[in-house]
C-alpha positions, 0 to 999 in steps of 0.5 A: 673716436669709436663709440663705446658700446654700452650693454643694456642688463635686464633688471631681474627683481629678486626678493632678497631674503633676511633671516633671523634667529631668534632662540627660546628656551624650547625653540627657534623662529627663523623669520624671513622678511621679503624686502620686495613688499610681498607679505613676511613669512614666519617658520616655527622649527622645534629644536631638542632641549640641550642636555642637563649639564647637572650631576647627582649628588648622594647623601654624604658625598663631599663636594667642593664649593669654591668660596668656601672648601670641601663641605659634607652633603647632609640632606637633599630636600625639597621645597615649593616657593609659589608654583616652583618646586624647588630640590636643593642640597644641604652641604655643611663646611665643617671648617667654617662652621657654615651650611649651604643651601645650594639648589640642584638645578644651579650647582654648577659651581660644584665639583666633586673631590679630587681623586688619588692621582691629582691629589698626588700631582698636588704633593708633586707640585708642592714639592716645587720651588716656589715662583718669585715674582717682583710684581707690587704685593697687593697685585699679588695678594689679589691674584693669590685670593683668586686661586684660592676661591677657583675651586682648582685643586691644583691653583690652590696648592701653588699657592700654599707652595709659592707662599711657603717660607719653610719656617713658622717665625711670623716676621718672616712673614707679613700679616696677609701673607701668612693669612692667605697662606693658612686659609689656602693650606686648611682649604687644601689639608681638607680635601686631603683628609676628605680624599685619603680618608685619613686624621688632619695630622697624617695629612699635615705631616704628608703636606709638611714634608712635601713642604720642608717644614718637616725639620721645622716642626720636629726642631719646636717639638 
């Protein structure tokens, strides 16, 4: 048999080269660790500071705080806690009779209020038939708190929609339906009223008669 013929390779001794990135606040070290023994290297290369994602807020402004609904800036002010000086803001929620302490830095949960046009896509979608789903009520209940703490305009009103009954007779509703309907109605009603710069009862009428519960209002009248 022919002998087969074996090719001989040079052995070529690379170092073979592992980078880490390690990230700080301010920088990145790239580590380059040689595995051919020689001695490990170390580069230092500046990177830019990412740009502050926080928005400036005025005195008076009404914002949205998602646990809690639209609340009213009252004050901006300062504070030094050790070596830390810290700038925060002072946001009433009138509705739930509270005041947030809420720091400039951390106000990533803040929006501002809505604008005409998506306060008008929310009557749009009050205007809608609600969405029947046969899920178990405590899963839907869940999901329905959810929406209302979201913060989004938009989840809030299809939660007042879909719990709508068109009636205000409480057997037609249980407890905890009726519940998260007036906590999701009066969160959105206040941003109603903060937007269109109108009386809670102008508001009430637009959000009733998009509702149907016009007919229902005038028939207890």
């Amino acid at each position: 048999m022919p002998k087969k013929k074996i090719k001989k390779n040079k052995k070529i001794k690379k170092a073979r080269i592992k980078k880490i990135k390690v990230k700080t606040s301010s920088k990145v070290i790239e580590k380059k660790s040689i595995v051919s023994g020689q001695e490990e290297k170390i580069e230092i290369k500046k990177v830019k500071k990412q740009a502050s994602e926080k928005r400036v807020y005025n005195l008076k402004d009404f914002v949205v705080y998602p646990k809690h609904g639209v609340g009213k800036i009252t004050a901006i002010e300062k504070a030094t806690i050790g070596d830390i000086h810290i700038q925060f803001y002072k946001i009433l929620v009138e509705k739930e009779k509270l005041t947030l302490t809420v720091p400039i830095n951390q106000q990533s949960k803040l929006r501002p209020i809505s604008s005409i046009n998506q306060i008008n896509k929310c009557i749009a979608i009050l205007k809608t038939k609600p969405k029947l789903k046969r899920t178990m009520w405590s899963r839907r209940a869940q999901e329905y708190d959810q929406k209302i703490n979201s913060g989004k305009i938009y989840e809030l009103a299809e939660v007042v929609k879909d719990l709508n009954k068109n009636t205000d007779i409480i057997a037609d509703q249980s407890y905890s339906e009726r519940q998260l309907f007036e906590k999701a109605y009066e969160r959105l009603k206040s941003e109603f009223e903060a937007v269109l710069k109108v009386s809670p009862e102008e508001v009430q009428k637009k959000m009733d008669k998009a509702l149907g519960r016009t007919k229902i209002s005038e028939e207890l009248q």
